[in-house]
C-alpha positions in Angstrom: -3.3 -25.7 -4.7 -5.1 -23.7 -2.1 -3.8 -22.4 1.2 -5.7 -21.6 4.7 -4.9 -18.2 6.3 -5.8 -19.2 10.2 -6.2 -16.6 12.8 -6.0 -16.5 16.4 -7.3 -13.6 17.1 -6.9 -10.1 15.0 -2.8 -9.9 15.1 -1.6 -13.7 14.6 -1.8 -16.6 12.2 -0.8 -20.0 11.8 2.0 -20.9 9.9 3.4 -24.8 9.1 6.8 -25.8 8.6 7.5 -28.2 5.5 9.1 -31.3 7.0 12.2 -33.3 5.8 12.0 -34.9 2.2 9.3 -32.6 0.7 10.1 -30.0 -1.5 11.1 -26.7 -0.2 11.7 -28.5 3.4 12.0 -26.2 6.4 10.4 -23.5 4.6 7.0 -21.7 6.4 4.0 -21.5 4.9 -0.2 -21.3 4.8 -1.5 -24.9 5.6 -3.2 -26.3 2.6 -2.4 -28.5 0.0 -3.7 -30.0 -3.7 -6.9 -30.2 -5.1 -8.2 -33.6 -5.7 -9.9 -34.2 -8.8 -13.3 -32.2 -9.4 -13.0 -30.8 -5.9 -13.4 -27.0 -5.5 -11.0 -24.8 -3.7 -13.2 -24.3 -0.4 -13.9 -27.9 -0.5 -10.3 -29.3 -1.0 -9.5 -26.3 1.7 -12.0 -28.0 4.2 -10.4 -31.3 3.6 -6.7 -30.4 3.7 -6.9 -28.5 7.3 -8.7 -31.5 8.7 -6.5 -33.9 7.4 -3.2 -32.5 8.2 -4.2 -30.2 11.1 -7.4 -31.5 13.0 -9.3 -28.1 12.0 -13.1 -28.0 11.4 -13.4 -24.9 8.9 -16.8 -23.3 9.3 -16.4 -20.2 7.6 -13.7 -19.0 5.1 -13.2 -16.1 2.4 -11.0 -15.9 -0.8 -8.2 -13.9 -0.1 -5.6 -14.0 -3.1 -4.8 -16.1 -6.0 -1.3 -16.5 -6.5 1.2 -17.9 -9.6 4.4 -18.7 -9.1 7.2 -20.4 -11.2 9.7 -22.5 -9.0 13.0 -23.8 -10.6 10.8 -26.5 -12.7 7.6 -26.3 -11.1 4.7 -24.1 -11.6 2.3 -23.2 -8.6 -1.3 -21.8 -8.8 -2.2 -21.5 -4.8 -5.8 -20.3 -4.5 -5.7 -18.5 -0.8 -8.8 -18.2 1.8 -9.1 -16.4 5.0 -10.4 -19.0 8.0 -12.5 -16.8 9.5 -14.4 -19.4 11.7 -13.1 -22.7 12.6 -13.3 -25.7 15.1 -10.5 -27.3 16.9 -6.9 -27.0 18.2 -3.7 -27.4 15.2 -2.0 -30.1 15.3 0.7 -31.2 12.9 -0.7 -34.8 11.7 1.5 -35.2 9.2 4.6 -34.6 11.5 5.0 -30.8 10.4 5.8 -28.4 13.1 3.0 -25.4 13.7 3.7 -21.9 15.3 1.1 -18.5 15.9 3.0 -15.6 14.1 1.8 -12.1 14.6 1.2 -10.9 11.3 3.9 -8.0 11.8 6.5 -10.6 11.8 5.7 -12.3 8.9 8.2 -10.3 6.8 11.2 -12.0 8.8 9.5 -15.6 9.2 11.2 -17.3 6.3 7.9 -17.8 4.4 7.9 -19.5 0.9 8.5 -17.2 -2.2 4.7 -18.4 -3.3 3.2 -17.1 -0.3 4.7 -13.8 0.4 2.1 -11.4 -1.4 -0.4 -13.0 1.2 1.9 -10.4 3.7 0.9 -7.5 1.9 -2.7 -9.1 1.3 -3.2 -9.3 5.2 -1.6 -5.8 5.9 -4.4 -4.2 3.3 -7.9 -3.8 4.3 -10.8 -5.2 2.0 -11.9 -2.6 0.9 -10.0 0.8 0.0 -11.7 4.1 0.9 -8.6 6.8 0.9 -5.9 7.1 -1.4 -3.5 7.2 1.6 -3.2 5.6 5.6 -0.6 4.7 7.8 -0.7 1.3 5.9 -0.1 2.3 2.1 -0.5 5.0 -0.5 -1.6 4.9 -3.7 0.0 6.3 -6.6 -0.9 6.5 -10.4 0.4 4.3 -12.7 3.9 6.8 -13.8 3.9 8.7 -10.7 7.5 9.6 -9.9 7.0 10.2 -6.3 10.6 8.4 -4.5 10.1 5.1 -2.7 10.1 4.4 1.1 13.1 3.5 2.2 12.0 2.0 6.2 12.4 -2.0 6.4 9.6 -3.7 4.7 7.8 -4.8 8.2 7.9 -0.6 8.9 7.3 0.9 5.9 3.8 1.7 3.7 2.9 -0.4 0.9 2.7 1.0 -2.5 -0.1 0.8 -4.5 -0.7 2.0 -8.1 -4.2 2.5 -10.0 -3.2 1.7 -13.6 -5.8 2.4 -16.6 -5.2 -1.6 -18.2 -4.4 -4.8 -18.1 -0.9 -4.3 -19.6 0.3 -1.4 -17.5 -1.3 -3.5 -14.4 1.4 -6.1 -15.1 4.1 -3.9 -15.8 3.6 -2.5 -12.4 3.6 -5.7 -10.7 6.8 -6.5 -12.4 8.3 -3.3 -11.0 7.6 -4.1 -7.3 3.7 -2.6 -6.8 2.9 -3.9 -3.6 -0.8 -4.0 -5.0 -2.8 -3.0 -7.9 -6.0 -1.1 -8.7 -7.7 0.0 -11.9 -8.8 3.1 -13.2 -12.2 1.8 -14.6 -13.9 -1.7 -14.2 -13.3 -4.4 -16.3 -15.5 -7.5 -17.4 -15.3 -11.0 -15.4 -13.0 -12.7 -17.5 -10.7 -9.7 -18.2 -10.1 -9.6 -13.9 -10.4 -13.0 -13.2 -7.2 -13.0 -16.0 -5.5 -10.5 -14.5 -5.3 -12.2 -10.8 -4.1 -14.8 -12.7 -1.6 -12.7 -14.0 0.1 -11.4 -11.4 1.3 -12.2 -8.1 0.3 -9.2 -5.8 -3.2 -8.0 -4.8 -5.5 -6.7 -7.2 -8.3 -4.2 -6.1 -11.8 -4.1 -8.6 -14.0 -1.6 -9.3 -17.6 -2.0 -9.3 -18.0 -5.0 -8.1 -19.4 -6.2 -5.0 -17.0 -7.7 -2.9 -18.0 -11.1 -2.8 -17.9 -11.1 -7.0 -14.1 -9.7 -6.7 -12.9 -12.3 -4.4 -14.5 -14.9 -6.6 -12.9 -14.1 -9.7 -9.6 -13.7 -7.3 -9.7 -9.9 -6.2 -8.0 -8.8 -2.5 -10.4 -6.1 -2.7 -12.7 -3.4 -3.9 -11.3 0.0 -4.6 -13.5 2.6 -3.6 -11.7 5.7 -3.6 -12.1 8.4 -6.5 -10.4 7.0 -9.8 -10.0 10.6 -11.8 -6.1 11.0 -9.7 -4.8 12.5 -7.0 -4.9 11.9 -3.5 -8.3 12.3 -1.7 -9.3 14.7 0.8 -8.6 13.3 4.0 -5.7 10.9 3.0 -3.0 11.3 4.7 0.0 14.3 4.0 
């Protein structure tokens, strides 16, 4: 499946309401839908927002690639960033549409698939500190306590982890978002996005390679430890 993040404007997005008799009904969500057969994710994006919303896309990024298992279903939802597009939303298939700023999307009742695109919007796309008003970074084992301020208030928490298996074990134990000590091949990141449901940050790559094997990011900061110079106290 692949979903649209829409903005209007820097702060808000649009979000679309499942209607009556579909699954999850009345839950929020990124507009998008299924691929078609042989389509590619940009191109079944392009198709889906026209269809259902009127929207001409005419410039979108990958954001985040997401897995989730619902009671009985599996979902893989391949999400891009609309960064240009033509036309006014409107809810062709009888869904209902709002504009939500993006600090509100904590409390909007999205769908459990699509909440690590929260985080993935709060982060910037490319990490130059090990610490900002917006998240920390920590090292895989650091015992430093959790923040304890309501989700929309507080920092996300990132952790740099040294593999592939201590990357998912700090996904499982609520990492807001990943990053790795050293780079790894194509197939060994494109794997681990698959792996794990929160954003992943790569290292040398350039940033258009990370997003295409389904990186949030590039990590930029200094991987030996510690918190860089200038981060914050």
């Amino acid at each position: 499946m692949v979903a649209g993040v829409v903005r209007d404007g820097p702060d808000r997005v649009l979000l679309a309401q499942r209607p009556a008799g579909k699954h999850l009904a009345g839950g929020w969500e990124f507009p998008g839908g299924k691929l078609e057969p042989g389509e590619r994710p940009l191109e079944a994006l392009c198709r889906e927002l026209d269809e259902e919303l009127g929207l001409a896309v005419l410039a979108a990024q990958p954001l985040i690639r997401i897995r989730h298992d619902y009671p009985g279903r599996r979902v893989l939802l391949d999400v891009w960033t609309v960064s240009e597009h033509r036309g006014e939303p409107e809810g062709r298939d009888g869904q209902a549409l709002r504009w939500c700023p993006i600090e509100a999307l904590s409390e909007a009742g999205i769908l459990p698939a699509d909440r690590p695109v929260i985080a993935a919007l709060r982060l910037p796309e490319r990490l130059e500190v090990a610490e900002s008003a917006i998240y920390r970074l920590d090292e895989a084992g650091d015992s430093r306590p959790a923040e304890v301020p309501a989700a929309s208030a507080r920092r996300l928490r990132g952790v740099r982890c040294a593999n592939r298996e201590e990357a998912v074990a700090a996904a499982a134990a609520g990492a807001d978002f990943l990053t790795l000590r050293t780079a790894l091949a194509d197939d060994e990141l494109a794997a681990l996005c698959d792996a794990v449901n929160v954003p992943i940050y790569a290292r040398g790559l350039p940033l258009a390679r990370a997003r295409a094997l389904g990186a949030s990011g590039v990590d930029a900061t200094r991987s030996g430890g510690g918190r860089l110079a200038g981060g914050a106290a």
